[in-house]
C-alpha positions as CSV (number, residue, x, y, z in Angstrom):
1,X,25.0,68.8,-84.9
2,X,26.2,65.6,-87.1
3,X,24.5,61.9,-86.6
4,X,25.4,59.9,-84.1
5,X,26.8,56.6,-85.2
6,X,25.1,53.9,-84.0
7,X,26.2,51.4,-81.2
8,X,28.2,48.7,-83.0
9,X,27.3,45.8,-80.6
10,X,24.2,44.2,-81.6
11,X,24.8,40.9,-79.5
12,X,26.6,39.6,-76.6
13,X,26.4,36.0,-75.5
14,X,28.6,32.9,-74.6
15,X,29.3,30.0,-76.7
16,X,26.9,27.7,-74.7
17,X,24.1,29.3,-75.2
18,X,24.4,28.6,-79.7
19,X,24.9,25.4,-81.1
20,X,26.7,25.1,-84.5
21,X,25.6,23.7,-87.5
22,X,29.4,22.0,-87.7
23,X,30.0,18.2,-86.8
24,X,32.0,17.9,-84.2
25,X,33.4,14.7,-82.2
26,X,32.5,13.8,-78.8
27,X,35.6,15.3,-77.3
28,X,35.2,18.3,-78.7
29,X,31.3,18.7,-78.0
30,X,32.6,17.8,-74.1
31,X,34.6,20.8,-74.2
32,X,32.2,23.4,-75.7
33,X,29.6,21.8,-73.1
34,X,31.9,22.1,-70.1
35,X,33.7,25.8,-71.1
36,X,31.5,27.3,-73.8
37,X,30.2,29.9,-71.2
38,X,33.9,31.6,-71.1
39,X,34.1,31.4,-74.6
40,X,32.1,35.5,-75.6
41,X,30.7,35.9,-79.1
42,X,30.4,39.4,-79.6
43,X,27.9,40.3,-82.8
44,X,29.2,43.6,-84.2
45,X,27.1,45.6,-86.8
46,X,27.1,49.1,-89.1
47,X,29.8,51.2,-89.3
48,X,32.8,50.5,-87.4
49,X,34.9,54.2,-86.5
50,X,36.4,55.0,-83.3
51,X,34.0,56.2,-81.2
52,X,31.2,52.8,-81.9
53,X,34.8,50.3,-81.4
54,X,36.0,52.2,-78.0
55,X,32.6,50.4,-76.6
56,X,33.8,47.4,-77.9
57,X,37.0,47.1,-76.3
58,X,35.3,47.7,-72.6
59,X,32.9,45.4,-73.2
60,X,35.6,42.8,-74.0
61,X,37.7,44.3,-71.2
62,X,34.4,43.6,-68.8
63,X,33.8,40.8,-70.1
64,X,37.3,39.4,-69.2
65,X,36.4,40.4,-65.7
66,X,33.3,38.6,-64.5
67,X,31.4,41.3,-66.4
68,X,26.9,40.6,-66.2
69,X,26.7,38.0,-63.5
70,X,28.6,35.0,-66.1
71,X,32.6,33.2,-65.5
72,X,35.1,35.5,-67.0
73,X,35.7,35.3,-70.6
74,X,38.6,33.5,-72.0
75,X,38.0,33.9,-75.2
76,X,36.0,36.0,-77.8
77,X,34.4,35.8,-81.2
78,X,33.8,38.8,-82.8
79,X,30.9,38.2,-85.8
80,X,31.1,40.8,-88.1
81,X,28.6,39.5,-90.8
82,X,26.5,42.9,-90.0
83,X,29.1,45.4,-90.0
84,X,29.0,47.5,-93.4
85,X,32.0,49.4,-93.5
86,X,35.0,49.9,-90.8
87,X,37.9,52.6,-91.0
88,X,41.6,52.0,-90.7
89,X,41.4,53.4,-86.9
90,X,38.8,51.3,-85.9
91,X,40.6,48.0,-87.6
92,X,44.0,48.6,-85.6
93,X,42.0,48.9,-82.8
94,X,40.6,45.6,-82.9
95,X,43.7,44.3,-84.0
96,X,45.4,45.5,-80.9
97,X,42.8,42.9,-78.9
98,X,44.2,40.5,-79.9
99,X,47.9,41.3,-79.2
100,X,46.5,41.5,-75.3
């Protein structure tokens, strides 16, 4: 029996619950206070291959959907500053989100 991958999401949460280090103006700040919580960032990590992105897709799908009690998500971030490798399958899959 081979390793398991490990999940790929490390982090889920909505744009009003961080605050950027960027200087924004007022308008913009306004619009992040009033709409950050449809806005998901999605904190990805290890190795991205099929089977830890096909988790990642639902989630997103979920999310889109009134998913864990918060206003559907309109938008997404993905962060992939912890992910250490990803294969070509796993890249056209997340390519494909965006198309939708």
């Amino acid at each position: 029996e081979g390793l398991r991958p490990a999940p790929a999401i490390r982090l889920v949460y909505d744009a009003s619950q961080v605050r950027s280090r960027r200087r924004r103006p007022q308008h913009l700040r306004d619009v992040l206070a009033r709409e950050g919580s449809r806005a998901r960032v999605i904190e990805l990590q290890g190795d991205l291959v099929f089977s830890t992105v096909e988790p990642v897709v639902r989630r997103m799908h979920a999310e889109a959907g009134h998913a864990h009690g918060r206003p559907a998500a309109a938008a997404f971030v993905l962060d992939l500053r912890s992910v250490t490798a990803a294969d070509p399958a796993s890249l056209r899959l997340l390519a494909r989100l965006q198309q939708s």
